[in-house]
Structure formats: structure tokens, C-alpha cells
C-alpha distance (Angstrom), angle and dihedral (degrees) to the residues before:
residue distance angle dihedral
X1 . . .
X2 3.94 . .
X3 3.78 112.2 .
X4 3.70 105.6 -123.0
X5 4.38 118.6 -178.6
X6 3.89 121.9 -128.5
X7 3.55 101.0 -88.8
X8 4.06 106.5 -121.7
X9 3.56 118.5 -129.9
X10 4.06 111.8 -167.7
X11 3.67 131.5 158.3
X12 3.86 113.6 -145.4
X13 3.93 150.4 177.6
X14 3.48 108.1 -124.2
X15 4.00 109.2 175.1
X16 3.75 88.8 -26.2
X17 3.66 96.2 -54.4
X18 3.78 112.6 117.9
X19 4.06 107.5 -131.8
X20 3.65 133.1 172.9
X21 3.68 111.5 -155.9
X22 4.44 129.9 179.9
X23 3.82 123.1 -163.1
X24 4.07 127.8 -168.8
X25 3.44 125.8 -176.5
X26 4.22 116.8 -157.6
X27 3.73 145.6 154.5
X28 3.52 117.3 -91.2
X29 3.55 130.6 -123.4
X30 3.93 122.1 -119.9
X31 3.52 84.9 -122.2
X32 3.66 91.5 60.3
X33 3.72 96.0 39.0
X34 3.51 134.8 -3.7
X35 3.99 92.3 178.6
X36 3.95 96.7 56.4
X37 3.50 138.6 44.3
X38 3.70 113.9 -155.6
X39 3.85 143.0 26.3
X40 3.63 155.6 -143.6
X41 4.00 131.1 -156.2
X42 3.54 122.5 -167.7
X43 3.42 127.5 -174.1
X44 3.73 134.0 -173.1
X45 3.77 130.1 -168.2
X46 3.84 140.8 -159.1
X47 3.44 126.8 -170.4
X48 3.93 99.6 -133.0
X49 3.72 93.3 0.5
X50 3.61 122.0 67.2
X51 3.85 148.2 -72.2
X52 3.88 119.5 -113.2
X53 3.82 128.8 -178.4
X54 3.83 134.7 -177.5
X55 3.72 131.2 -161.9
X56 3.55 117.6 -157.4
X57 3.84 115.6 -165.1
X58 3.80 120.1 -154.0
X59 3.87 150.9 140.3
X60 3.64 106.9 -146.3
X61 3.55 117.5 47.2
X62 3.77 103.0 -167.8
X63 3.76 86.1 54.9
X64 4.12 89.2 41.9
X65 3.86 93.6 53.7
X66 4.09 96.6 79.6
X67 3.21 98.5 46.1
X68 3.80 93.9 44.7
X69 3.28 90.9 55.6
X70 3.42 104.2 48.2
X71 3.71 91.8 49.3
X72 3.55 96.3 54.9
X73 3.88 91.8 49.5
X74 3.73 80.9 65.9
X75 4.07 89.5 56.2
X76 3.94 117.7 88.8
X77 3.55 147.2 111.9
X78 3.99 119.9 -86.3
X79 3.82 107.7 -144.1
């Protein structure tokens, strides 16, 4: 059975835009990836605007986590 996280559903106020974002974090298929192991899917929504996702690929999530974040800190809605 593939471990799969509980996706995270949150709405949020990020620079005075309201934003609802989900995350999931799962193995990946060899027919995805053969090089990595694991992933994350972000998605961001706008009412009106848009919907964006990202998929980071990786094999060590300690190592995964800074760059992660500071990728997604680059992700958001211009007004």
C-alpha cells in the first residue's frame, strides 16, 4: 500500500489576499520517477484569479524541506 499524507485544506491571509491552499505528500511511482522517491503537491487557489500547483520531487526529506520552503515563499497571487 503506498503511504499517502492527509491532504491539508486551510484558508489563509497572505498579504491581504484571502487564499485557500492543500498539500499531499506520497511515494512516487517508477513510472513517474525512477530517480526520486517521494513527493509533494501544492496547490493554491484564488477565487477569480487562478489555481497554481507545484510538485517537488525528492528522496530525502530533511534535505528537501529548505528548499521546499523557500520555493513556495516565492508562490502567490499578484493582485
Amino acid at each position: 500500500m503506498k503511504r499517502v499524507a492527509s491532504l491539508i485544506v486551510a484558508a489563509f491571509l497572505l498579504s491581504g489576499i484571502s487564499v485557500q491552499a492543500a498539500a499531499s505528500i506520497f511515494d512516487v511511482e517508477s513510472a513517474f520517477s525512477t530517480e526520486y522517491r517521494e513527493a509533494l503537491l501544492f496547490a493554491l487557489h484564488k477565487r477569480g484569479k487562478a489555481d497554481a500547483y507545484a510538485v517537488f520531487l525528492y528522496r530525502d526529506p530533511e534535505r528537501a524541506k529548505p528548499i521546499i520552503r523557500e520555493a513556495l515563499s516565492a508562490l502567490s497571487f499578484v493582485r
